[in-house]
C-alpha positions as semicolon CSV with decimal commas, in nm:
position;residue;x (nm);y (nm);z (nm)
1;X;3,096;1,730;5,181
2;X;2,850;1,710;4,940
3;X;2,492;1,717;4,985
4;X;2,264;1,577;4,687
5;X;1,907;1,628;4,720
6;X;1,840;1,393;4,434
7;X;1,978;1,083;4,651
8;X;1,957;1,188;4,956
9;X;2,354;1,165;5,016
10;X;2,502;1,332;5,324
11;X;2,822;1,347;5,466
12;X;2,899;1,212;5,797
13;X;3,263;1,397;5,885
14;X;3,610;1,473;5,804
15;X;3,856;1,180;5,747
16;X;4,207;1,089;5,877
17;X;4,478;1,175;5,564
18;X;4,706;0,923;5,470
19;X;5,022;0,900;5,274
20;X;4,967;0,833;4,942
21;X;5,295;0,837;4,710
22;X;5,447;0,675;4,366
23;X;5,482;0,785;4,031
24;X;5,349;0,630;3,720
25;X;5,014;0,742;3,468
26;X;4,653;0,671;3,519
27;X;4,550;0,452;3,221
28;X;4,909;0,388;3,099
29;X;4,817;0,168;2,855
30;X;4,638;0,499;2,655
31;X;4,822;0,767;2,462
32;X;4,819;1,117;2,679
33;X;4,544;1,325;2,440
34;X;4,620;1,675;2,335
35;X;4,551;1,945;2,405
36;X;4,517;1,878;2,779
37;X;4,504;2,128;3,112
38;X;4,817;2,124;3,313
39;X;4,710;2,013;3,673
40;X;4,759;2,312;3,906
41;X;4,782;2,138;4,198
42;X;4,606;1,859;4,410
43;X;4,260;1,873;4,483
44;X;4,156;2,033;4,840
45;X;4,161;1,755;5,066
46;X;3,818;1,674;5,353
47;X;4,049;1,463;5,575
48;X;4,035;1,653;5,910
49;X;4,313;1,795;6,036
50;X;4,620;1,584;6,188
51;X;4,467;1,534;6,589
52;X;4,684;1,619;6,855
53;X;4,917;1,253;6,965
54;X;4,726;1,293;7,278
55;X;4,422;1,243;7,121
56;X;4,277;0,865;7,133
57;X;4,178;0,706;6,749
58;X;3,838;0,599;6,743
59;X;3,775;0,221;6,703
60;X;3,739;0,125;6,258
61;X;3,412;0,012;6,201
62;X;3,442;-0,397;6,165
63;X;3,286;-0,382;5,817
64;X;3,578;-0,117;5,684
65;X;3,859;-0,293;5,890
66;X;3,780;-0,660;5,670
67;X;3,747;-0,456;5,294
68;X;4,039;-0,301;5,314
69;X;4,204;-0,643;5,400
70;X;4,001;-0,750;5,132
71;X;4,151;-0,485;4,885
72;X;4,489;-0,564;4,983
73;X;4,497;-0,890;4,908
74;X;4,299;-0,853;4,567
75;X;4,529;-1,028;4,292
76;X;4,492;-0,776;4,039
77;X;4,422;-0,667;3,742
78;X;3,997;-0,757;3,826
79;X;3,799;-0,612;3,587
80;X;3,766;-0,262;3,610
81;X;3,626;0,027;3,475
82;X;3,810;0,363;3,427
83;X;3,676;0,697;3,389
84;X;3,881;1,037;3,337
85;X;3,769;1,386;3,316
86;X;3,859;1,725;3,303
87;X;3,757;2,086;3,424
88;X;3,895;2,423;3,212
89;X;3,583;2,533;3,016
90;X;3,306;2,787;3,066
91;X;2,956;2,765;2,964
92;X;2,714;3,053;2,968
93;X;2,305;3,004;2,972
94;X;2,197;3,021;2,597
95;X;2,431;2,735;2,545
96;X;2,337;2,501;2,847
97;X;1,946;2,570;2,679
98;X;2,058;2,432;2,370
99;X;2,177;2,166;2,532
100;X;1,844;2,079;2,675
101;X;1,670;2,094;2,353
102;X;1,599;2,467;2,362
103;X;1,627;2,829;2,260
104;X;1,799;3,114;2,467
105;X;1,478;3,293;2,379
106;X;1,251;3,045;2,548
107;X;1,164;3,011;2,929
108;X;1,291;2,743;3,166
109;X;0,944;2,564;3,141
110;X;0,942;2,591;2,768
111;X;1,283;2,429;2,728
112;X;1,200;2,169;2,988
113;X;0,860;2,113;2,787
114;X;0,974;1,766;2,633
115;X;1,162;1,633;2,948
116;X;0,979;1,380;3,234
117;X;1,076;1,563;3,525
118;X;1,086;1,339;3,863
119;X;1,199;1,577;4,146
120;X;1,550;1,756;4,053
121;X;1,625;1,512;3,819
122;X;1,444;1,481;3,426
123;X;1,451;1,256;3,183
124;X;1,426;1,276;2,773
125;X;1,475;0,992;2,569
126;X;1,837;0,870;2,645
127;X;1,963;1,198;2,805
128;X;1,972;1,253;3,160
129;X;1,962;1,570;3,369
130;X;1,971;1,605;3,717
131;X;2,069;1,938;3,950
132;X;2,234;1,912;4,288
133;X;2,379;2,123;4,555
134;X;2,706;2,055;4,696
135;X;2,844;2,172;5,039
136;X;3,192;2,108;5,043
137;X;3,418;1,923;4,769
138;X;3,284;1,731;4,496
139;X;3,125;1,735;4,252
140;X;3,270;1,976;4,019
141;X;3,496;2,180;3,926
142;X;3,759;1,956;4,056
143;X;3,923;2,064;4,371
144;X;3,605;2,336;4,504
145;X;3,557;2,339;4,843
146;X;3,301;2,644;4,842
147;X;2,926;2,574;4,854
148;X;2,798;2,568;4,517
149;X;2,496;2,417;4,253
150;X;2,582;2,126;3,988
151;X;2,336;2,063;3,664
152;X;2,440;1,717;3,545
153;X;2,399;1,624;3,221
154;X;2,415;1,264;3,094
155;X;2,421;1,249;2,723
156;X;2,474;0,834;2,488
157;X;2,732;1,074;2,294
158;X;2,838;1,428;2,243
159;X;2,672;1,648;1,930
160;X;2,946;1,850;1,716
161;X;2,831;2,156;1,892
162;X;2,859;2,020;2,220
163;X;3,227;1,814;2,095
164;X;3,321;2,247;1,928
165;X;3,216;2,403;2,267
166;X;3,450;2,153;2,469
167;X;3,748;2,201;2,226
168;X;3,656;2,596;2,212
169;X;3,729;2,586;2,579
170;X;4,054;2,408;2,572
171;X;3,931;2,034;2,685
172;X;4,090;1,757;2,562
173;X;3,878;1,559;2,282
174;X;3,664;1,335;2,405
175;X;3,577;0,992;2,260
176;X;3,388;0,994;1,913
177;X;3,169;0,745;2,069
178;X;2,997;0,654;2,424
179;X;2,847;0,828;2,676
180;X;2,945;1,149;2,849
181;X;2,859;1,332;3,176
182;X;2,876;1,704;3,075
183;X;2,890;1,892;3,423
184;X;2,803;2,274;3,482
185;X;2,854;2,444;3,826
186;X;2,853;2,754;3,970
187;X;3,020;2,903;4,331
188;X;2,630;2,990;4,472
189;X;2,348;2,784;4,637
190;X;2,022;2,867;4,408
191;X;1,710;2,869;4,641
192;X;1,482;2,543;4,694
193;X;1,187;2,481;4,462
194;X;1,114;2,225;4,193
195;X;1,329;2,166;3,924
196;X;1,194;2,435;3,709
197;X;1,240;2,710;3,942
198;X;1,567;2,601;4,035
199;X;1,700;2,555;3,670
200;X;1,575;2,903;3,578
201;X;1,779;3,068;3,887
202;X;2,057;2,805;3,825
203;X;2,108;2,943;3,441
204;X;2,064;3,330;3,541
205;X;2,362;3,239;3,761
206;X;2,569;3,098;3,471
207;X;2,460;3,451;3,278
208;X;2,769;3,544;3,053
209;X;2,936;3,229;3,040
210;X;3,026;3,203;3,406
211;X;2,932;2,855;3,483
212;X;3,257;2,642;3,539
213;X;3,243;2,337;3,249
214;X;3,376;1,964;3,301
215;X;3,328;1,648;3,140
216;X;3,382;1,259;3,238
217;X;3,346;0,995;3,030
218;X;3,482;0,603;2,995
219;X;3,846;0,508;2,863
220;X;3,886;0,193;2,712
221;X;4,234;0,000;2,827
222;X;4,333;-0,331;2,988
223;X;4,177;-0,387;3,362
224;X;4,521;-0,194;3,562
225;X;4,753;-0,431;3,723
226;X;4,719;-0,208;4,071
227;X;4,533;0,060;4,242
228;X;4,607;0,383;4,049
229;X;4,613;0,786;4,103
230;X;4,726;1,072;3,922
231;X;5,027;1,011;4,143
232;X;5,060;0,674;4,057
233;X;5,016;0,353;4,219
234;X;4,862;0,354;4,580
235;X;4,832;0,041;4,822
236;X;4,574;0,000;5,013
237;X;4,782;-0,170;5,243
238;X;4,883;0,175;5,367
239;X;4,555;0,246;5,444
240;X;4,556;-0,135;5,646
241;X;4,833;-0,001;5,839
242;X;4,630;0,363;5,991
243;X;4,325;0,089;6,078
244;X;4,569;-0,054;6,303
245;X;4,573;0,269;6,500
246;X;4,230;0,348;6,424
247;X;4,005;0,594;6,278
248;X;4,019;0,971;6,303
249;X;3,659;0,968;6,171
250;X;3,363;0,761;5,992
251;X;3,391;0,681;5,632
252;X;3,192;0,939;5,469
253;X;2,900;0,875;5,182
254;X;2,972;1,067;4,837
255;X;2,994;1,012;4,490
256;X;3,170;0,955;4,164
257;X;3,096;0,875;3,861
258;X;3,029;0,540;3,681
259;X;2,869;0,364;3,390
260;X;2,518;0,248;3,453
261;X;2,333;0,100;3,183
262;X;2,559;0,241;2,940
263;X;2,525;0,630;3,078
264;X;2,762;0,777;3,296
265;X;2,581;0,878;3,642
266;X;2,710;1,016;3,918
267;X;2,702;0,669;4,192
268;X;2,732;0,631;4,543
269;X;3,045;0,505;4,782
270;X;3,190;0,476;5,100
271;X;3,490;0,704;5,092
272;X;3,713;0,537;5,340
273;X;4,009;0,803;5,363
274;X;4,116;1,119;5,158
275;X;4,386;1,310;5,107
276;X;4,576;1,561;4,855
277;X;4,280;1,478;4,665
278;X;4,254;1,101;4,659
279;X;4,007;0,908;4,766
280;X;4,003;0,498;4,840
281;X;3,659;0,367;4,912
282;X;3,399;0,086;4,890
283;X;3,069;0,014;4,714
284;X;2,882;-0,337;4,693
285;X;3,102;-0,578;4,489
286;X;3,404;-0,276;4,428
287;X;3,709;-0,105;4,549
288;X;3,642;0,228;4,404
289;X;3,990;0,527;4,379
290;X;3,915;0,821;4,287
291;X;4,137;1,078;4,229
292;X;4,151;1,488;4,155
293;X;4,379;1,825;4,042
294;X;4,259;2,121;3,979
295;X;4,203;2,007;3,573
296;X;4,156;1,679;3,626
297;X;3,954;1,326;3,785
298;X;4,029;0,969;3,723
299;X;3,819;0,728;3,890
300;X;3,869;0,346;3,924
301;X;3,601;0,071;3,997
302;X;3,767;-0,236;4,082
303;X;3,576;-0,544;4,074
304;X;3,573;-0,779;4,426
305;X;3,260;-0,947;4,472
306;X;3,390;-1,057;4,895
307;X;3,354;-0,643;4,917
308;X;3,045;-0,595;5,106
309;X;2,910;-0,231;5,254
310;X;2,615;-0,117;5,521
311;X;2,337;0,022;5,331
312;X;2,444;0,445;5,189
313;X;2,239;0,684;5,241
C-alpha cells in the first residue's frame, strides 16, 4: 500500500476481493485515441488472500455498510468527473530537468532555484511538483507492487516538448488543452532528506532514461449512466452483498487522481474493496472507481452528497 510522506497517507491492510464482471468501454461516449498500449493484463490486486471458510468475517464498519447502500441506490448518471491515463514511456534525468525549468548541466538546487519548496512538495507559478514513496501498489506505473519513488508533476497544459516526448514513447495524445499529471517512477526507495536531496538521488536513479513515464489527465463526456471499469460496468450492489457476510479487512486510505482547482492532484479515498485491479471507494460527497492494466487507469468520481467518510489520514 502506498505510503505518501507528503499527506501523511498510510495503509491500514489487505482487502477482501470481489467479483467484478461485464463488458462495455470506459468513457463510451469518446472515440478510442490512437496510438494506444494494449493492456497486458489486470493490475496486481491488494485484496488479501481468499480466508479459509472456517475463518469468521469481521463485522463492516457502520459508516461503509450505509455508503455502499448509498451507492447502490444512486440514480445515475450524477455528475461526474472522469480521468484516464496511461503508462508505456521512459524518461531519463536531463529531460525530467527540463521539465522543471532547468538544464541537465545544472545541479538539483540550481534547477529547483525558482520553485517554493514546502516539504517534498514545490510549487512554481501554476505547476506543481511533489515526490512520494510508495510501498506497495499505486501510484505508478500501473499495476507495481514493488517498493518504489514517484516525482509528480502537475502541469495547466503540456509544452510541445513535453506533448513530442509522450508521443516519442508511444502514449496516446493527450488533450491540446487542460491540465495534466505527468508521473515519473522508479523500482527503488531514494533515502530521506529534504526535497533537494531526495530529487538529486531520485534523478541519478532515472540516469539513462530508466524512469518508468505515465500521464493522467481529464476526458470530457456525458456524466456515465453507471459505475464503470475497464471491464465494464460494476454494481456496487455486489459489493452490498460481501457486507452481508462481512469484512475480510478495513477499508484502506490511498489515492487517485482528481481535478482540484483546475490541476490534476493526486486526492485521497477510502478504498472499500479491490480486486484484478479495481477499486470501489468513498470520499466526502463521492463514490470514487478506479480502475488499472498494466498500460492503463481510469478513474471515476461520482457525485452523492448523502456519502459521508471518518476523517483520512
Amino acid at each position: 500500500m502506498l505510503t505518501v510522506r507528503a499527506w501523511g497517507v498510510r495503509g491500514a491492510g489487505a482487502l477482501a476481493a470481489v467479483a467484478l464482471a461485464g463488458c462495455g468501454v470506459f468513457l463510451g461516449a469518446r472515440a478510442p485515441v490512437h496510438p494506444r498500449p494494449a493492456a497486458k493484463k489486470p493490475a496486481v490486486s491488494r485484496s488479501a488472500k481468499t480466508p479459509p471458510a472456517s475463518a469468521r468475517p469481521t463485522p463492516c464498519p457502520t459508516w461503509l455498510v450505509r455508503d455502499v447502500k448509498l451507492a447502490s441506490s444512486v440514480k445515475l448518471p450524477v455528475p461526474t468527473q472522469q480521468l484516464a491515463g496511461f503508462g508505456a514511456g521512459h524518461v531519463g534525468e536531463a529531460t525530467v530537468k527540463a521539465w522543471l525549468g532547468g538544464s541537465s548541466q545544472q545541479s538539483v538546487r540550481e534547477v529547483l532555484d525558482d520553485w517554493r519548496i514546502s516539504g517534498l512538495s514545490a510549487t512554481q507559478g501554476s505547476e506543481a511538483l511533489t515526490l512520494l514513496t510508495y510501498r506497495a501498489r499505486h501510484v505508478f506505473p500501473f499495476g507495481r507492487g514493488n517498493p518504489g519513488t514517484a516525482l509528480l508533476l502537475s502541469l495547466p497544459g503540456l509544452s510541445e516538448a513535453q506533448r513530442a516526448e509522450i508521443a516519442h514513447d508511444g502514449l496516446p495524445t493527450v488533450p491540446s488543452t487542460g491540465p495534466v499529471q505527468l508521473t515519473i517512477t522508479v523500482n527503488t526507495v531514494v533515502p530521506p532528506g529534504t526535497l533537494a536531496a531526495e530529487l538529486g538521488a531520485f534523478l541519478g536513479d532515472i540516469h539513462g532514461d530508466l524512469g518508468s513515464l505515465a500521464d493522467s489527465y481529464p476526458v470530457a463526456a456525458p456524466p456515465p449512466s453507471g459505475y464503470v471499469t475497464y471491464a465494464g460496468p460494476t454494481r456496487p450492489r455486489d459489493l452490498a452483498h460481501v457486507l452481508q457476510v462481512g469484512c475480510a479487512g478495513e477499508p484502506v486510505a490511498t489515492i487517485a487522481p482528481d481535478v482540484v482547482s483546475g490541476a490534476v492532484v493526486q486526492v485521497r479515498y477510502w478504498s472499500s474493496t479491490e480486486a484484478n485491479g479495481i477499486s470501489i471507494g468513498f470520499a466526502p460527497g463521492r463514490v470514487v472507481v478506479e480502475s488499472e492494466t498494466d498500460a492503463m487507469t481510469q478513474v471515476g468520481w461520482y457525485a452523492e452528497p448523502a456519502i459521508t467518510v471518518p476523517p483520512l489520514p
